[in-house]
VMD Tcl script that draws the C-alpha trace (Angstrom):
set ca {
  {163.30 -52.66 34.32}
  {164.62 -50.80 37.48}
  {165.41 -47.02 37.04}
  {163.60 -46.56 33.51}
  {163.31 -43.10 33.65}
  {167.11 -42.74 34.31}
  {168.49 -45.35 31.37}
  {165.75 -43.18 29.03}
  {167.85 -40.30 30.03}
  {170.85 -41.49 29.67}
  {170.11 -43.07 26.37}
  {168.87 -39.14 25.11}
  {172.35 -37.89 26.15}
  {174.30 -40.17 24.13}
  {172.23 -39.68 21.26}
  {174.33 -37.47 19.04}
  {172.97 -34.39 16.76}
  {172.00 -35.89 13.23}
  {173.99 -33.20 11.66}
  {176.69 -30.93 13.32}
  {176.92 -26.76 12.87}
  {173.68 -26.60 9.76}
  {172.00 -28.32 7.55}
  {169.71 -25.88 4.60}
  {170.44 -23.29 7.27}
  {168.97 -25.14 10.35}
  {171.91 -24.96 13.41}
  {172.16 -27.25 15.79}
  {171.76 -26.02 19.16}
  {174.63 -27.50 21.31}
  {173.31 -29.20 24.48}
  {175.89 -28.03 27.11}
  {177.47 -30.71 29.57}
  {175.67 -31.58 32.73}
  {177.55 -33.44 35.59}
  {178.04 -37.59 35.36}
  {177.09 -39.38 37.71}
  {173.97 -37.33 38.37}
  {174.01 -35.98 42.43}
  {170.47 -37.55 42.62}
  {168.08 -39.45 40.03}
  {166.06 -37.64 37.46}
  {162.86 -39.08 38.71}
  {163.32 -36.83 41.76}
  {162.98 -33.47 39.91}
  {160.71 -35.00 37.76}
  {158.21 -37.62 39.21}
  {155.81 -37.26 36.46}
  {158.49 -39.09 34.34}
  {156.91 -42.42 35.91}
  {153.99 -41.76 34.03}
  {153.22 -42.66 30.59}
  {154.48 -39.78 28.58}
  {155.04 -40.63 24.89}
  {158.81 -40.25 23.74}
  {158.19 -36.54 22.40}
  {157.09 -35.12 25.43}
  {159.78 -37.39 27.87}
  {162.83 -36.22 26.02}
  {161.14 -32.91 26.19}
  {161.42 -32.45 29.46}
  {164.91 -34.55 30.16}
  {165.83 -30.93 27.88}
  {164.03 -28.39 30.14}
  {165.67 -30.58 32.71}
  {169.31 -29.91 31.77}
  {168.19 -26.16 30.78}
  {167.26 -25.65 34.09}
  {170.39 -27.42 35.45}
  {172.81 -24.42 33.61}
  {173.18 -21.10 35.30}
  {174.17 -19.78 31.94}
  {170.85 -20.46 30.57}
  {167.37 -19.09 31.32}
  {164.13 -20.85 30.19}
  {161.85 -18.09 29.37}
  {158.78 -20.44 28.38}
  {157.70 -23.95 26.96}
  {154.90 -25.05 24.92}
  {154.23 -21.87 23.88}
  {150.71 -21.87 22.42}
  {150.13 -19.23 19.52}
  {146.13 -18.78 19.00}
  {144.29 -17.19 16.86}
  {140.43 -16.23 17.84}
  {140.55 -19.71 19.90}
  {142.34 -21.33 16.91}
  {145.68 -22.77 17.82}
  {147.96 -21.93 15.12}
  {151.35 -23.78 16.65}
  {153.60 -24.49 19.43}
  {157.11 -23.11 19.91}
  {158.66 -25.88 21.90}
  {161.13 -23.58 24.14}
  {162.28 -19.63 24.30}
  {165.51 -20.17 26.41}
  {167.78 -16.78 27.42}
  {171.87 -17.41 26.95}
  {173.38 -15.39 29.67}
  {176.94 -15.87 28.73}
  {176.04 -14.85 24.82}
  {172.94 -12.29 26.05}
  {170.88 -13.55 23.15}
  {166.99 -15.11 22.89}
  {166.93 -18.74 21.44}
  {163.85 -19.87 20.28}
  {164.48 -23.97 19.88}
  {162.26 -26.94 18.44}
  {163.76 -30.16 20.30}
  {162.96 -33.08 18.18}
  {164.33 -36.58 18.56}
  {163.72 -39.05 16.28}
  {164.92 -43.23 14.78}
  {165.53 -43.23 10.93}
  {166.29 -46.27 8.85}
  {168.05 -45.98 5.30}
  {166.01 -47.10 2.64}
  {168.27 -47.26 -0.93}
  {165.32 -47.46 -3.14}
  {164.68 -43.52 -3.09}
  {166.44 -41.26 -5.74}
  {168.19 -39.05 -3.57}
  {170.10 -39.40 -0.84}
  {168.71 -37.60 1.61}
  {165.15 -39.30 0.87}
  {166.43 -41.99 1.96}
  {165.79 -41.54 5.77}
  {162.99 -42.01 6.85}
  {161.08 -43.49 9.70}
  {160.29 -47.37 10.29}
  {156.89 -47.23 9.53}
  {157.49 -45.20 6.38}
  {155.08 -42.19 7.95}
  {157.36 -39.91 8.72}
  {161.18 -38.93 6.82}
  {164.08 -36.77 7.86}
  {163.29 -33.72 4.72}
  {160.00 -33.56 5.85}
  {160.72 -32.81 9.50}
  {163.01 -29.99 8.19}
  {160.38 -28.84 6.08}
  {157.91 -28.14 8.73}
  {160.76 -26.55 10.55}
  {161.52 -24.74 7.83}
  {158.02 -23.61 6.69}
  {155.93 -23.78 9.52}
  {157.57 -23.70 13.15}
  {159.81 -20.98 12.30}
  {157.91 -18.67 10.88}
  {155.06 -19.33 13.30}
  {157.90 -16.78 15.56}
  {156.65 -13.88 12.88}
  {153.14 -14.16 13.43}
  {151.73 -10.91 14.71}
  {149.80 -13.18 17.85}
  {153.36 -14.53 18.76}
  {154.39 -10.72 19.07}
  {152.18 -10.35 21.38}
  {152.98 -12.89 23.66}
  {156.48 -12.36 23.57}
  {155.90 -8.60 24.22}
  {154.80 -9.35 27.12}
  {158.23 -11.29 27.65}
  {159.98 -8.41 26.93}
  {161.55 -9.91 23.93}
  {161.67 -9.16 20.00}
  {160.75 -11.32 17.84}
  {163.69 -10.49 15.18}
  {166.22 -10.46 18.06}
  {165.67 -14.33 18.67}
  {168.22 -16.75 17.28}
  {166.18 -19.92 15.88}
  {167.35 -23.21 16.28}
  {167.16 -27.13 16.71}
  {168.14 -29.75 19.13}
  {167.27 -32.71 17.02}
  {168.82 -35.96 18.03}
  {168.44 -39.32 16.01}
  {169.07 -42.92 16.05}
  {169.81 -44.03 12.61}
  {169.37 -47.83 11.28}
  {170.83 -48.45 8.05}
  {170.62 -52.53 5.86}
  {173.25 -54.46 7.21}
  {175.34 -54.91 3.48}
  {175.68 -50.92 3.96}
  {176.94 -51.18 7.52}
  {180.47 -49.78 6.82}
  {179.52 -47.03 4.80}
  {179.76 -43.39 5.53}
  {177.07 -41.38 4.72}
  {176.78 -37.79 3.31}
  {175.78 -34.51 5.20}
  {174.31 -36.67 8.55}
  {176.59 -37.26 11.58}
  {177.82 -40.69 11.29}
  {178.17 -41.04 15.07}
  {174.20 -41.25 15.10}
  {174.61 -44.89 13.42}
  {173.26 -47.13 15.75}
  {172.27 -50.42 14.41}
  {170.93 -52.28 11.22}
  {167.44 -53.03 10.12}
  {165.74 -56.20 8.24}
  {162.95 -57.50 6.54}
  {161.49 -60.22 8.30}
  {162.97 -62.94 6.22}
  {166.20 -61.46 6.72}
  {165.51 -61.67 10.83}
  {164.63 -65.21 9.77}
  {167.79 -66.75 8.91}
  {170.29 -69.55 10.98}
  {172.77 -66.67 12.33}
  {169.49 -64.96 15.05}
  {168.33 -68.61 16.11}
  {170.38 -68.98 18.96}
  {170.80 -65.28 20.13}
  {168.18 -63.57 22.73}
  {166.01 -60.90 21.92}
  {163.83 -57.92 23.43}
  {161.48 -55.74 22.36}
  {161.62 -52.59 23.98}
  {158.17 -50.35 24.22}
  {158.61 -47.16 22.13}
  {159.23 -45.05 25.41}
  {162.59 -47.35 26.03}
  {163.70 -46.82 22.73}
  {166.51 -44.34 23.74}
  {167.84 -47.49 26.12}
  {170.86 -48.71 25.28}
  {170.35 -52.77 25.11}
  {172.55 -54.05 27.95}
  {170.00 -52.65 30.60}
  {167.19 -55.40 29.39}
  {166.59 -57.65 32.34}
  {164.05 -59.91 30.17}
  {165.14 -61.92 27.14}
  {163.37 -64.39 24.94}
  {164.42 -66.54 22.12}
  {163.93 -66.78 18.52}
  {160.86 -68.08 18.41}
  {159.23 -66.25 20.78}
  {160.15 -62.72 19.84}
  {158.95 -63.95 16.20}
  {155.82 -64.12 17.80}
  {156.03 -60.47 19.23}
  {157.27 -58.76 15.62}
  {154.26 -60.46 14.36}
  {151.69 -59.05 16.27}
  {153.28 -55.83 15.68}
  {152.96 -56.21 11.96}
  {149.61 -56.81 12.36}
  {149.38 -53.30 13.53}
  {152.09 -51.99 10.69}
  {154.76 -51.25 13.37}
  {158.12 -52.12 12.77}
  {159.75 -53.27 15.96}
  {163.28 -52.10 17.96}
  {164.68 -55.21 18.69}
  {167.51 -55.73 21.35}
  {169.74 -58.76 20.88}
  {171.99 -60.11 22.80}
  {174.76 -62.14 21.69}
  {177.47 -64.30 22.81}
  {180.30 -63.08 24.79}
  {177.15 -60.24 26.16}
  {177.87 -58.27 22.73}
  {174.66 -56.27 22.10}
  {172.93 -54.96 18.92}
  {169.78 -52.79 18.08}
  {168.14 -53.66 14.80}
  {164.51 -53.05 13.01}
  {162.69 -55.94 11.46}
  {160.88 -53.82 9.33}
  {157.04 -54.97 8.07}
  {157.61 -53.46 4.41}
}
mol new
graphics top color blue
foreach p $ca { graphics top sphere $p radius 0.5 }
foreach p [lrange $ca 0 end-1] q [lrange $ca 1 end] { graphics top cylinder $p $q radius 0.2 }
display resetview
């Protein structure tokens, strides 16, 4: 695929916020608007996008990208290690200055694909991540409880002394984008407290993914780092059969796929078969 870096890019800007102003007192921090068309591809500032950064640390730095892009924004640090006697204790993912608002952010960027799963109790248990590791509440609880606070710590003073900043004068906040999947009889719904506009697709059980109506379509399974690729960009599609094949293999390894597919009339769709 030609340009990947720059569809991966473009995919993370038109994911939307999974909730919009707070959610239990998290706020979204508001991306601000950076030019369309670009004056010259991403890969330029950022060769080391050709390399094979996992999706974390890509969209990490398409956000230091646009950061750096504003005038009325300053990025003060990234990473930010907190140690204590050679222990590291946590990361703070970005300190970034508003000039227009003269205020400290400190800001956890986290981007992530959910599916809806009915069978928990309560609604918002019910997203959680394709390979049932990982779910929406408990990335806001380690938000909440540990990356947060980890601001407090009396070894994070220190290194933001010597940023000239306070640590009770920084606002605290998110940028966390998602991709949501949801089963296909619940494709109409609207859902509670998340921003609907992060729908983007259904998901399956493999029997489901089985049936007459995907035998003729095309198909493409995108490697994690191309998730944020909107489908029409695939250059390479296979049928049926053969991307059976594929979602097989990656059962084997308990990884429920993205697939792309491609219908008639070049309609296109982005759906999990899930392994569960």
């Amino acid at each position: 695929m030609q340009n990947r870096a720059e569809k991966q890019f473009q995919g993370f800007l038109k994911t939307p916020p999974l909730w919009t102003n707070s959610f239990q007192q998290i706020d979204q921090f508001k991306l601000p608007e950076i030019e369309q068309p670009l004056k010259q591809p991403i890969t330029q500032d950022l060769p080391s996008l050709s390399s094979n950064f996992v999706m974390g640390k890509r969209v990490e730095r398409f956000f230091k990208w646009i950061i750096n892009q504003n005038p009325d924004y300053n990025l003060l640090a990234e990473n930010m290690q907190i140690s204590r006697n050679k222990i590291t204790l946590g990361e703070l993912d970005f300190l970034v200055e508003d000039l227009i608002n003269r205020r400290v952010c400190h800001i956890e960027m986290v981007y992530k694909f959910y599916v809806y799963d009915p069978a928990f109790s309560t609604e918002m248990q019910r997203w959680i991540g394709p390979n049932r590791r990982d779910t929406f509440l408990q990335k806001t609880e380690k938000l909440i409880e540990k990356q947060f606070p980890l601001l407090y710590k009396p070894e994070t003073e220190e290194v933001l002394n010597s940023l000239g900043v306070k640590p009770k004068e920084i606002l605290q906040q998110t940028c966390f984008k998602a991709n949501l999947f949801v089963p296909k009889h619940l494709e109409e719904k609207q859902f509670p407290v998340i921003n609907n506009e992060c729908i983007a697709g259904i998901w399956l059980h493999f029997k489901e993914f089985l049936s007459a109506e995907y035998h003729t379509l095309q198909f493409y399974a995108p490697q994690k780092q191309d998730w944020p690729i909107l489908p029409q960009h695939s250059e390479n599609w296979v049928n049926h059969s053969e991307i059976i094949t594929q979602i097989e293999n990656s059962f084997q390894r308990k990884k429920a796929p993205l697939i792309w597919v491609k219908k008639p009339d070049n309609k296109f769709e982005r759906l999990f078969v899930v392994w569960w």
